[in-house]
VOMIFI-488318 format. One record per residue (C-alpha): residue number from 1; residue in one letter; x, y, z. Coordinates in steps of 0.5 Angstrom, whole numbers, plus 500, padded with zeros to 3 digits. Each point is the difference from the previous one (the first is absolute). Layout:
N
{NUM, 'A', {X, Y, Z}}
...
! end
This chain:
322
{1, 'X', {417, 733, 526}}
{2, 'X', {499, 494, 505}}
{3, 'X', {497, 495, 494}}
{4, 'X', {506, 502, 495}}
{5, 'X', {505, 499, 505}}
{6, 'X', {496, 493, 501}}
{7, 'X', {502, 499, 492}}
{8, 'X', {506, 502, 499}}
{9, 'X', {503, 496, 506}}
{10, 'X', {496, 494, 499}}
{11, 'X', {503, 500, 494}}
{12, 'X', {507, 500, 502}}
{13, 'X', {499, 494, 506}}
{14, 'X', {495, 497, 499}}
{15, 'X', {497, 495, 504}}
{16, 'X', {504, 504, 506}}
{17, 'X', {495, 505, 501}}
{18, 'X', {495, 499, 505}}
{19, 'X', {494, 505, 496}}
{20, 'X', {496, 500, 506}}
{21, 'X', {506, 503, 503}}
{22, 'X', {500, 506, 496}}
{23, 'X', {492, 501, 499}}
{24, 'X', {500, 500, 508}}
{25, 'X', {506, 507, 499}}
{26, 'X', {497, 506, 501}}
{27, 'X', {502, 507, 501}}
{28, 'X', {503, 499, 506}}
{29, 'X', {506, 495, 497}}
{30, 'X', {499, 495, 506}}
{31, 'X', {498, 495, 495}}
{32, 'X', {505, 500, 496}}
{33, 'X', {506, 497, 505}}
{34, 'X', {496, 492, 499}}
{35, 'X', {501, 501, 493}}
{36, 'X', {507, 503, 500}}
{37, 'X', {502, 494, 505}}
{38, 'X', {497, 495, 495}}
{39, 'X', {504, 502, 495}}
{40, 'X', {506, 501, 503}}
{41, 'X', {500, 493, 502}}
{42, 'X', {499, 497, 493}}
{43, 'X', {503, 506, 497}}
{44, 'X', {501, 498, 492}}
{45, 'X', {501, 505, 496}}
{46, 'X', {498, 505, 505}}
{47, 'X', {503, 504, 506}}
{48, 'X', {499, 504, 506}}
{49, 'X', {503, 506, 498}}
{50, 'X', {495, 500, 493}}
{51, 'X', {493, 496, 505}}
{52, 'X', {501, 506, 503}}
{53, 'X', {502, 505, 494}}
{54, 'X', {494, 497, 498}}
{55, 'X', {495, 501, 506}}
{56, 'X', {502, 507, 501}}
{57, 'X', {503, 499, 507}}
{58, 'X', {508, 501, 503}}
{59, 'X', {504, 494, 501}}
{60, 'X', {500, 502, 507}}
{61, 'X', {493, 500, 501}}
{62, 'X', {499, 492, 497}}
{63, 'X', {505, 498, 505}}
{64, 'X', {498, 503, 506}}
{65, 'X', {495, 497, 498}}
{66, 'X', {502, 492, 500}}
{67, 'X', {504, 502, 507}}
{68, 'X', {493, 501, 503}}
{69, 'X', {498, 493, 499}}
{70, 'X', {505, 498, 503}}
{71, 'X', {498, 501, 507}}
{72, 'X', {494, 496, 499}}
{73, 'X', {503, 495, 497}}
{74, 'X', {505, 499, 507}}
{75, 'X', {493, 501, 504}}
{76, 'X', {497, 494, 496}}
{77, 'X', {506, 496, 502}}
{78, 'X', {500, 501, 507}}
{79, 'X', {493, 500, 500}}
{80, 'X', {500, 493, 498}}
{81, 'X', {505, 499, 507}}
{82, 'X', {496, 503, 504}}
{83, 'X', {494, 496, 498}}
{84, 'X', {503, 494, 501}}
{85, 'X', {503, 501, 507}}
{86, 'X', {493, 502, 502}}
{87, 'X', {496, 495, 497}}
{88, 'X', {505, 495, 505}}
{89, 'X', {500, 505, 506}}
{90, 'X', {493, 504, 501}}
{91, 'X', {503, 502, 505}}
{92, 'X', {505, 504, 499}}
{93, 'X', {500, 508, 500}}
{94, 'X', {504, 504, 495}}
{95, 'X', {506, 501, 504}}
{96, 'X', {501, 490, 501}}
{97, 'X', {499, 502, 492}}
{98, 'X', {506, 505, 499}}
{99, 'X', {503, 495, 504}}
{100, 'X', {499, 494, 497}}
{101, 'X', {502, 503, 493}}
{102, 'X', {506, 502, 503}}
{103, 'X', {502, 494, 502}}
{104, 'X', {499, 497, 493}}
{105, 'X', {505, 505, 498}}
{106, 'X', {495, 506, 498}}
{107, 'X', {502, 507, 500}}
{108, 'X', {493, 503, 502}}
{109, 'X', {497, 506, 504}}
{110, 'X', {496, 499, 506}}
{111, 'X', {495, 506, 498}}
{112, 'X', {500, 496, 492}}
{113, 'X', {498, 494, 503}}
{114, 'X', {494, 503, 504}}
{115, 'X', {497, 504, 494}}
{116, 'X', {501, 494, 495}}
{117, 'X', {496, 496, 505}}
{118, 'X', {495, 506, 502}}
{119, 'X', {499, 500, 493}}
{120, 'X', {499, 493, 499}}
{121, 'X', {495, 499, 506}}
{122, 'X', {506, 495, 503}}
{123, 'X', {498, 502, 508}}
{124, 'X', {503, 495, 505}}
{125, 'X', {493, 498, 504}}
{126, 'X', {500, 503, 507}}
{127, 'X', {500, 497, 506}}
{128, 'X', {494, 502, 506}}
{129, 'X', {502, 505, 505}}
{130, 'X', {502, 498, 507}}
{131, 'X', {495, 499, 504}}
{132, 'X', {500, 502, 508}}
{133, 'X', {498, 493, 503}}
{134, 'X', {496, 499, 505}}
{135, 'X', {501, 501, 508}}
{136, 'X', {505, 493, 502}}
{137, 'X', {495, 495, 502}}
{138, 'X', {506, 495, 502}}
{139, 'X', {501, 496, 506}}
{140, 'X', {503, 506, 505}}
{141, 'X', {504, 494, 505}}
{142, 'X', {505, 498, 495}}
{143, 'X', {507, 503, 500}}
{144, 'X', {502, 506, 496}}
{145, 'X', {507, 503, 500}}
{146, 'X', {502, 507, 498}}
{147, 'X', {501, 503, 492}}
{148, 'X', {508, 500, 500}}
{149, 'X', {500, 502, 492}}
{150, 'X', {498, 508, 501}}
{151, 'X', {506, 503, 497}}
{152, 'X', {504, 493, 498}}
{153, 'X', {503, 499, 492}}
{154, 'X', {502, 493, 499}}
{155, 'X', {507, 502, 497}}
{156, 'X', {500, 492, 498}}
{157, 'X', {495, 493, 499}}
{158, 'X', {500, 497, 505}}
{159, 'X', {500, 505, 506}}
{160, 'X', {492, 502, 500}}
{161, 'X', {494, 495, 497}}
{162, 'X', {493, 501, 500}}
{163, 'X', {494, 496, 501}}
{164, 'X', {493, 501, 498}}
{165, 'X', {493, 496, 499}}
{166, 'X', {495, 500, 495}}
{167, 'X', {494, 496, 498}}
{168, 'X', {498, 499, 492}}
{169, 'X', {493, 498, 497}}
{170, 'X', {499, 493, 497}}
{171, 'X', {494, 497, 497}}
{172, 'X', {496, 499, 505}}
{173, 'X', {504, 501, 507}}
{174, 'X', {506, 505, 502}}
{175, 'X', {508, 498, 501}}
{176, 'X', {506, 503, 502}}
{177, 'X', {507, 502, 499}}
{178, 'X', {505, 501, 505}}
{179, 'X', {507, 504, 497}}
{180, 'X', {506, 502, 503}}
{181, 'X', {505, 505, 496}}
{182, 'X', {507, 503, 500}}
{183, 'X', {499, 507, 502}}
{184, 'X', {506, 501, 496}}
{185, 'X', {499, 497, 494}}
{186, 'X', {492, 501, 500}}
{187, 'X', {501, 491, 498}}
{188, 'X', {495, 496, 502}}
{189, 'X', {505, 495, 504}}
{190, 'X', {494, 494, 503}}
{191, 'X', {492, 501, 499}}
{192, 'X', {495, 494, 502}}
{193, 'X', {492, 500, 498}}
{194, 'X', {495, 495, 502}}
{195, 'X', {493, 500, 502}}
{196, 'X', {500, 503, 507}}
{197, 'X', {503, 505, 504}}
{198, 'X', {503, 497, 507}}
{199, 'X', {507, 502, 501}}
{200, 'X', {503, 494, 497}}
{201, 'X', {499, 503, 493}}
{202, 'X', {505, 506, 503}}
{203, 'X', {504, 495, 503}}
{204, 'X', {501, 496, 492}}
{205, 'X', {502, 508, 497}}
{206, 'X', {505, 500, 505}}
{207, 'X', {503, 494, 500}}
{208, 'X', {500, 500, 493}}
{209, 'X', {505, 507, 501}}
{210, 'X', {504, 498, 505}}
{211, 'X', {502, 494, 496}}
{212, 'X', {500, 503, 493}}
{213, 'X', {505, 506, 504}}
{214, 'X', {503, 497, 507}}
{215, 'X', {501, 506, 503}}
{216, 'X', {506, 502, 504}}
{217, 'X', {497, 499, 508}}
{218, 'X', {499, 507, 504}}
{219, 'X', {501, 505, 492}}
{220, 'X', {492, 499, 499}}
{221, 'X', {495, 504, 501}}
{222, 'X', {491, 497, 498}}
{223, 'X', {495, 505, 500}}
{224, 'X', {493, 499, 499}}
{225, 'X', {493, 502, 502}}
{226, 'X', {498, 498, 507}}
{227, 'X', {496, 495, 496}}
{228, 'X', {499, 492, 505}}
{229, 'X', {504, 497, 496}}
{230, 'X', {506, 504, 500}}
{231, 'X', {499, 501, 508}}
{232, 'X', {498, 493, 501}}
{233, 'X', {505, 495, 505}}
{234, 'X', {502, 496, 493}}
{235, 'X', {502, 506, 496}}
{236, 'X', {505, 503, 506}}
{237, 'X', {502, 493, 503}}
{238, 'X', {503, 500, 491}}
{239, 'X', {503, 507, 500}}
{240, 'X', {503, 499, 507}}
{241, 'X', {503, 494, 498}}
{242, 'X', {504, 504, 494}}
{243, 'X', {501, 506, 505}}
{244, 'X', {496, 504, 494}}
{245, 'X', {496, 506, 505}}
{246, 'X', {494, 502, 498}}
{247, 'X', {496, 506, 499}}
{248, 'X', {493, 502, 500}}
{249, 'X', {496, 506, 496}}
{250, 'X', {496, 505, 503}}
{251, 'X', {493, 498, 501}}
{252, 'X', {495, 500, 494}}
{253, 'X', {506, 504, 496}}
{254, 'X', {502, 496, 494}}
{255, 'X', {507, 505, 498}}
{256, 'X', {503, 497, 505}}
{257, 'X', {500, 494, 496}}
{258, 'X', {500, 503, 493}}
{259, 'X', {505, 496, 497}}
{260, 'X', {496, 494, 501}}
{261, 'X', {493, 504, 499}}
{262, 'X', {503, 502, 493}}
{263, 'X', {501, 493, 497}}
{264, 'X', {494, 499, 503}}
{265, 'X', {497, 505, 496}}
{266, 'X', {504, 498, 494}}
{267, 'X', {498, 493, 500}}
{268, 'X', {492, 501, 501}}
{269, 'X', {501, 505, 494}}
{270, 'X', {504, 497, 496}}
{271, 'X', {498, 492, 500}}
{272, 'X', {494, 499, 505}}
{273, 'X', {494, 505, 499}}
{274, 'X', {497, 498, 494}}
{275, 'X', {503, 494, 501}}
{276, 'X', {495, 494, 501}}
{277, 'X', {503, 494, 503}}
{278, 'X', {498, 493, 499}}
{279, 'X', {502, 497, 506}}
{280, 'X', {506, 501, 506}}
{281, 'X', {504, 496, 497}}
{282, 'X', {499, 504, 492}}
{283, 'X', {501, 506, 504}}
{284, 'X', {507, 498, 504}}
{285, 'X', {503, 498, 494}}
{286, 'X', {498, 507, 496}}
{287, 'X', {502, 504, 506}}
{288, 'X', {506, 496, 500}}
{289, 'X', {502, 502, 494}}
{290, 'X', {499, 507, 501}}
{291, 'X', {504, 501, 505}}
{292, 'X', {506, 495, 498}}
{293, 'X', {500, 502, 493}}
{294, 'X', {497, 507, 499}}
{295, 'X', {501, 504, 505}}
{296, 'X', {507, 498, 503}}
{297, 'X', {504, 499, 494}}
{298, 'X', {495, 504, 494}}
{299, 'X', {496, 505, 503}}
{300, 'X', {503, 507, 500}}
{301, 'X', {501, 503, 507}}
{302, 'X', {500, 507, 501}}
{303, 'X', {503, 500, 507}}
{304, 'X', {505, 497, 497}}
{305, 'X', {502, 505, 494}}
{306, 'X', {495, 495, 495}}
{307, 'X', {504, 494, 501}}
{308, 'X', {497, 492, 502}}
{309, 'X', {501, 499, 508}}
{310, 'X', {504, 494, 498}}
{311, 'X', {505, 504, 495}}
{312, 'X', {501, 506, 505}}
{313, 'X', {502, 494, 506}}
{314, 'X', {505, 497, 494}}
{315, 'X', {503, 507, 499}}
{316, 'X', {500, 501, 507}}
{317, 'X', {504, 495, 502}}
{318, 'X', {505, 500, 493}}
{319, 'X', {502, 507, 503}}
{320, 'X', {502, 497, 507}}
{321, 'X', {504, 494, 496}}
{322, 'X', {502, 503, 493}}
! end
Protein backbone atom coordinates (compact mmCIF):
# COMPACT_ATOMS: atom_id res chain seq x y z
CA UNK A 1 0.00 0.00 0.00
CA UNK A 2 0.58 3.78 -0.47
CA UNK A 3 1.89 4.46 3.47
CA UNK A 4 4.38 1.22 2.95
CA UNK A 5 5.91 2.29 0.01
CA UNK A 6 6.35 5.97 1.95
CA UNK A 7 8.32 3.85 4.72
CA UNK A 8 10.11 1.70 2.78
CA UNK A 9 11.72 4.32 0.71
CA UNK A 10 12.06 7.06 3.28
CA UNK A 11 14.15 4.69 4.84
CA UNK A 12 16.37 4.01 1.65
CA UNK A 13 16.83 7.96 0.98
CA UNK A 14 16.14 9.93 3.28
CA UNK A 15 15.54 13.49 3.48
CA UNK A 16 15.23 13.20 -0.49
CA UNK A 17 11.54 12.34 -0.21
CA UNK A 18 9.08 14.86 -0.44
CA UNK A 19 6.32 13.03 1.89
CA UNK A 20 3.72 15.58 0.41
CA UNK A 21 4.53 14.36 -2.89
CA UNK A 22 3.59 10.90 -2.31
CA UNK A 23 0.44 11.63 -0.05
CA UNK A 24 -0.88 13.64 -2.90
CA UNK A 25 -0.44 10.29 -5.44
CA UNK A 26 -3.76 8.74 -6.10
CA UNK A 27 -4.83 5.94 -8.03
CA UNK A 28 -4.27 7.92 -11.15
CA UNK A 29 -0.26 7.72 -10.79
CA UNK A 30 0.06 11.33 -11.73
CA UNK A 31 1.41 12.38 -8.47
CA UNK A 32 4.18 10.06 -8.37
CA UNK A 33 6.31 11.84 -11.21
CA UNK A 34 7.17 14.98 -8.66
CA UNK A 35 8.54 12.47 -6.32
CA UNK A 36 10.28 10.22 -8.80
CA UNK A 37 11.83 13.61 -10.18
CA UNK A 38 12.99 14.29 -6.93
CA UNK A 39 14.82 11.27 -6.40
CA UNK A 40 16.06 11.03 -9.66
CA UNK A 41 17.98 14.30 -9.10
CA UNK A 42 19.55 13.48 -5.76
CA UNK A 43 19.59 9.76 -6.14
CA UNK A 44 21.38 8.15 -3.29
CA UNK A 45 20.98 4.90 -3.08
CA UNK A 46 17.83 4.72 -5.20
CA UNK A 47 17.38 4.64 -8.91
CA UNK A 48 14.60 5.31 -11.67
CA UNK A 49 14.11 1.77 -12.72
CA UNK A 50 13.80 0.64 -8.85
CA UNK A 51 11.58 4.45 -7.81
CA UNK A 52 9.43 3.06 -10.53
CA UNK A 53 9.52 -0.78 -9.70
CA UNK A 54 8.40 0.58 -6.41
CA UNK A 55 5.75 2.91 -7.38
CA UNK A 56 4.01 0.43 -9.93
CA UNK A 57 4.56 2.22 -13.06
CA UNK A 58 6.81 1.59 -16.44
CA UNK A 59 10.05 3.43 -16.73
CA UNK A 60 8.01 4.90 -19.93
CA UNK A 61 5.64 6.34 -18.50
CA UNK A 62 8.06 8.26 -15.45
CA UNK A 63 9.72 9.97 -18.72
CA UNK A 64 6.97 10.83 -20.35
CA UNK A 65 6.10 12.45 -17.92
CA UNK A 66 9.38 14.59 -17.25
CA UNK A 67 9.03 15.43 -21.46
CA UNK A 68 5.83 17.06 -20.78
CA UNK A 69 7.14 19.48 -18.19
CA UNK A 70 9.38 20.66 -20.76
CA UNK A 71 7.12 22.64 -22.92
CA UNK A 72 6.02 24.63 -19.96
CA UNK A 73 9.05 25.36 -18.68
CA UNK A 74 10.18 26.78 -22.48
CA UNK A 75 6.72 28.65 -22.36
CA UNK A 76 7.80 30.31 -18.80
CA UNK A 77 10.82 31.34 -20.54
CA UNK A 78 9.66 33.08 -23.44
CA UNK A 79 7.06 34.37 -21.52
CA UNK A 80 9.39 36.42 -19.48
CA UNK A 81 10.73 37.81 -23.11
CA UNK A 82 7.44 38.61 -24.12
CA UNK A 83 7.02 40.40 -20.77
CA UNK A 84 9.37 42.79 -21.09
CA UNK A 85 9.12 43.71 -24.86
CA UNK A 86 5.72 44.68 -24.05
CA UNK A 87 6.36 46.46 -20.89
CA UNK A 88 8.84 48.52 -23.17
CA UNK A 89 6.45 48.75 -26.35
CA UNK A 90 2.51 48.81 -24.97
CA UNK A 91 1.92 49.00 -28.44
CA UNK A 92 3.32 46.26 -30.08
CA UNK A 93 0.84 43.47 -31.23
CA UNK A 94 1.95 39.56 -31.51
CA UNK A 95 3.16 39.67 -34.98
CA UNK A 96 6.13 43.41 -33.67
CA UNK A 97 6.71 40.70 -30.54
CA UNK A 98 7.72 37.69 -33.08
CA UNK A 99 9.67 40.03 -34.86
CA UNK A 100 11.56 41.50 -32.03
CA UNK A 101 12.30 38.14 -30.40
CA UNK A 102 13.75 36.90 -33.82
CA UNK A 103 15.73 39.76 -33.72
CA UNK A 104 17.38 38.94 -30.27
CA UNK A 105 18.14 35.62 -31.95
CA UNK A 106 14.77 33.74 -30.84
CA UNK A 107 13.55 30.63 -32.86
CA UNK A 108 9.62 31.10 -32.09
CA UNK A 109 6.15 30.70 -33.74
CA UNK A 110 4.07 33.66 -34.53
CA UNK A 111 0.98 31.57 -33.51
CA UNK A 112 2.95 30.63 -30.09
CA UNK A 113 3.56 34.04 -29.29
CA UNK A 114 -0.31 35.08 -29.65
CA UNK A 115 -1.46 32.16 -27.28
CA UNK A 116 1.21 33.15 -24.80
CA UNK A 117 0.30 36.55 -24.77
CA UNK A 118 -3.65 35.62 -25.10
CA UNK A 119 -2.81 33.58 -22.24
CA UNK A 120 -1.39 36.23 -20.34
CA UNK A 121 -3.70 38.93 -21.17
CA UNK A 122 -0.37 40.95 -22.96
CA UNK A 123 -2.72 43.06 -25.75
CA UNK A 124 -1.50 45.78 -27.59
CA UNK A 125 -3.75 49.07 -26.59
CA UNK A 126 -5.76 49.87 -29.91
CA UNK A 127 -5.59 52.88 -31.69
CA UNK A 128 -9.44 54.63 -32.29
CA UNK A 129 -11.01 53.94 -35.75
CA UNK A 130 -10.65 56.75 -38.32
CA UNK A 131 -13.25 59.05 -38.49
CA UNK A 132 -14.55 60.84 -41.75
CA UNK A 133 -13.87 64.38 -41.29
CA UNK A 134 -16.11 66.91 -41.77
CA UNK A 135 -16.93 68.91 -45.07
CA UNK A 136 -13.36 70.87 -46.05
CA UNK A 137 -14.18 74.35 -44.43
CA UNK A 138 -10.77 75.75 -45.69
CA UNK A 139 -10.35 78.93 -47.77
CA UNK A 140 -11.25 77.96 -51.63
CA UNK A 141 -8.87 80.62 -53.31
CA UNK A 142 -5.94 79.08 -52.51
CA UNK A 143 -3.89 76.90 -55.18
CA UNK A 144 -4.30 73.25 -55.55
CA UNK A 145 -2.55 70.79 -57.80
CA UNK A 146 -3.64 67.47 -58.66
CA UNK A 147 -2.69 64.06 -56.92
CA UNK A 148 0.31 62.81 -58.81
CA UNK A 149 0.99 59.63 -56.57
CA UNK A 150 -2.39 57.41 -57.49
CA UNK A 151 -0.23 54.35 -58.76
CA UNK A 152 3.33 55.52 -58.04
CA UNK A 153 5.75 53.17 -55.52
CA UNK A 154 8.94 55.06 -54.28
CA UNK A 155 11.70 52.25 -55.57
CA UNK A 156 14.11 54.58 -53.57
CA UNK A 157 14.35 57.40 -50.64
CA UNK A 158 14.41 60.58 -51.89
CA UNK A 159 11.81 60.15 -54.91
CA UNK A 160 8.46 60.81 -52.80
CA UNK A 161 8.14 62.77 -49.55
CA UNK A 162 5.05 63.43 -47.63
CA UNK A 163 3.69 66.03 -45.24
CA UNK A 164 1.30 66.50 -42.71
CA UNK A 165 -0.04 68.81 -39.68
CA UNK A 166 -1.27 67.87 -36.78
CA UNK A 167 -2.06 69.58 -33.35
CA UNK A 168 -1.30 68.38 -29.70
CA UNK A 169 -2.97 68.81 -26.37
CA UNK A 170 -0.98 70.89 -23.70
CA UNK A 171 -1.91 71.82 -20.07
CA UNK A 172 -3.75 74.61 -20.61
CA UNK A 173 -3.60 75.35 -24.63
CA UNK A 174 -2.80 73.60 -28.21
CA UNK A 175 0.49 73.37 -30.19
CA UNK A 176 1.45 71.84 -33.45
CA UNK A 177 3.75 69.51 -35.35
CA UNK A 178 4.68 69.85 -38.93
CA UNK A 179 6.65 66.57 -40.30
CA UNK A 180 7.73 65.61 -43.61
CA UNK A 181 8.61 61.72 -44.35
CA UNK A 182 10.70 59.65 -46.97
CA UNK A 183 7.79 57.63 -48.43
CA UNK A 184 10.65 55.01 -49.02
CA UNK A 185 11.90 54.68 -45.60
CA UNK A 186 8.58 55.68 -43.61
CA UNK A 187 11.99 58.12 -41.93
CA UNK A 188 11.02 60.99 -40.50
CA UNK A 189 13.49 63.46 -42.37
CA UNK A 190 12.40 67.26 -40.96
CA UNK A 191 9.67 67.74 -38.19
CA UNK A 192 8.77 71.24 -36.35
CA UNK A 193 6.39 72.13 -33.43
CA UNK A 194 5.27 75.54 -31.90
CA UNK A 195 2.40 77.01 -30.64
CA UNK A 196 0.38 78.21 -33.97
CA UNK A 197 -0.33 76.98 -36.98
CA UNK A 198 0.70 79.72 -39.78
CA UNK A 199 2.41 78.40 -42.72
CA UNK A 200 5.90 79.12 -41.11
CA UNK A 201 5.70 75.85 -39.22
CA UNK A 202 5.17 73.64 -42.48
CA UNK A 203 8.08 75.97 -43.75
CA UNK A 204 10.63 74.86 -40.74
CA UNK A 205 9.74 70.92 -41.61
CA UNK A 206 10.58 71.39 -44.79
CA UNK A 207 13.62 73.15 -44.74
CA UNK A 208 14.71 70.90 -41.81
CA UNK A 209 14.09 67.90 -44.78
CA UNK A 210 15.68 69.75 -47.59
CA UNK A 211 18.80 70.18 -45.42
CA UNK A 212 18.97 66.89 -43.78
CA UNK A 213 18.41 65.14 -47.40
CA UNK A 214 19.59 67.66 -50.43
CA UNK A 215 17.59 66.49 -53.19
CA UNK A 216 18.71 66.17 -56.46
CA UNK A 217 16.59 69.03 -58.33
CA UNK A 218 13.54 67.82 -60.71
CA UNK A 219 13.85 63.78 -59.08
CA UNK A 220 11.28 64.60 -56.29
CA UNK A 221 7.83 64.47 -55.87
CA UNK A 222 5.87 66.57 -52.16
CA UNK A 223 2.61 65.56 -51.47
CA UNK A 224 0.15 66.90 -48.71
CA UNK A 225 -3.34 67.50 -48.19
CA UNK A 226 -4.70 70.68 -49.56
CA UNK A 227 -3.92 72.20 -45.96
CA UNK A 228 -3.15 76.70 -46.47
CA UNK A 229 0.05 76.01 -45.57
CA UNK A 230 1.23 73.56 -47.99
CA UNK A 231 -0.81 75.86 -50.66
CA UNK A 232 0.64 79.11 -49.32
CA UNK A 233 3.23 81.30 -51.77
CA UNK A 234 5.99 80.48 -49.18
CA UNK A 235 5.59 76.77 -49.14
CA UNK A 236 5.66 76.66 -53.11
CA UNK A 237 8.32 79.74 -53.69
CA UNK A 238 10.86 76.59 -51.18
CA UNK A 239 9.66 73.77 -53.24
CA UNK A 240 10.06 75.76 -56.80
CA UNK A 241 13.41 76.73 -55.76
CA UNK A 242 14.61 73.02 -55.32
CA UNK A 243 12.61 72.03 -58.67
CA UNK A 244 10.42 69.54 -55.88
CA UNK A 245 6.88 69.06 -57.55
CA UNK A 246 4.00 69.23 -55.49
CA UNK A 247 1.11 66.93 -55.30
CA UNK A 248 -2.30 67.17 -53.37
CA UNK A 249 -4.86 64.57 -52.17
CA UNK A 250 -8.39 64.67 -52.74
CA UNK A 251 -10.63 66.86 -50.71
CA UNK A 252 -11.53 65.26 -47.19
CA UNK A 253 -9.61 61.95 -48.33
CA UNK A 254 -6.96 60.99 -45.87
CA UNK A 255 -5.67 57.70 -47.88
CA UNK A 256 -4.16 59.92 -50.15
CA UNK A 257 -1.80 60.85 -47.62
CA UNK A 258 -1.59 57.48 -45.57
CA UNK A 259 1.87 57.18 -45.11
CA UNK A 260 1.99 60.69 -43.11
CA UNK A 261 -1.69 59.75 -41.69
CA UNK A 262 -0.17 56.60 -40.29
CA UNK A 263 2.52 58.09 -38.23
CA UNK A 264 0.31 60.44 -36.99
CA UNK A 265 -1.65 57.94 -35.77
CA UNK A 266 1.05 56.16 -34.50
CA UNK A 267 2.53 59.29 -32.56
CA UNK A 268 -0.71 60.19 -30.85
CA UNK A 269 -1.25 56.33 -30.03
CA UNK A 270 2.04 55.69 -28.78
CA UNK A 271 3.44 58.85 -27.10
CA UNK A 272 0.86 61.84 -27.17
CA UNK A 273 -2.87 60.52 -25.57
CA UNK A 274 -2.56 59.81 -22.19
CA UNK A 275 0.36 62.07 -22.13
CA UNK A 276 -0.06 65.47 -20.15
CA UNK A 277 2.58 67.84 -21.20
CA UNK A 278 3.49 70.52 -19.13
CA UNK A 279 4.29 73.17 -21.44
CA UNK A 280 5.72 73.53 -25.39
CA UNK A 281 8.83 73.22 -24.66
CA UNK A 282 8.30 69.66 -22.39
CA UNK A 283 6.53 68.76 -25.07
CA UNK A 284 9.13 69.45 -27.88
CA UNK A 285 11.67 67.91 -26.24
CA UNK A 286 9.33 64.38 -25.52
CA UNK A 287 8.16 64.49 -29.17
CA UNK A 288 11.34 64.97 -30.12
CA UNK A 289 12.81 62.06 -28.63
CA UNK A 290 10.25 59.76 -30.21
CA UNK A 291 10.55 60.63 -33.23
CA UNK A 292 14.57 60.66 -33.22
CA UNK A 293 14.98 57.87 -31.17
CA UNK A 294 12.24 55.48 -30.96
CA UNK A 295 10.31 55.58 -34.05
CA UNK A 296 13.38 56.00 -36.79
CA UNK A 297 16.06 53.92 -35.32
CA UNK A 298 13.80 51.69 -32.56
CA UNK A 299 10.26 50.94 -33.33
CA UNK A 300 9.46 48.23 -35.57
CA UNK A 301 8.07 48.98 -38.87
CA UNK A 302 5.79 46.73 -40.34
CA UNK A 303 5.83 48.01 -44.07
CA UNK A 304 9.37 47.62 -43.59
CA UNK A 305 9.45 43.79 -42.95
CA UNK A 306 9.73 44.93 -39.07
CA UNK A 307 12.75 46.68 -39.56
CA UNK A 308 13.47 50.84 -37.75
CA UNK A 309 13.13 53.12 -40.68
CA UNK A 310 16.72 54.02 -40.22
CA UNK A 311 18.11 50.53 -40.38
CA UNK A 312 16.08 49.60 -43.34
CA UNK A 313 17.70 53.01 -45.37
CA UNK A 314 21.18 51.67 -43.96
CA UNK A 315 20.70 48.33 -45.61
CA UNK A 316 19.18 50.19 -48.63
CA UNK A 317 22.06 52.03 -49.66
CA UNK A 318 24.71 49.26 -48.30
CA UNK A 319 23.08 46.93 -51.17
CA UNK A 320 23.79 49.99 -53.85
CA UNK A 321 27.41 50.31 -52.40
CA UNK A 322 28.36 46.96 -51.04
Amino acid sequence: DIEGLVDLVDGRVGSYVYVSSIMAYDQSQVGIFPWTEDLATNPEGADVQRLCHLAGIARASYYRGLEAHAPRQTDTELLGQIQMLSLRHRFYGYRRITAALRRQGLVVNAKRVQRLMREDNLTAMRRKPFIPPSPDSRPHNVLIVPNLLRGLLPSAPDQIWVADITYVHLREAFAYLAVVLDAFTRKVIGWAFEDHIDAALAVAALDQAIMARCPTPNSLIHHSDRGVQYASAEYRQRLDARAIQSSMSRPGNPYDNAKAESFMKTLKTEEVNGKAFKNLDHARDEIGYFIDTVYNTERLHSALGYRPPLEFETEFKLTLNP
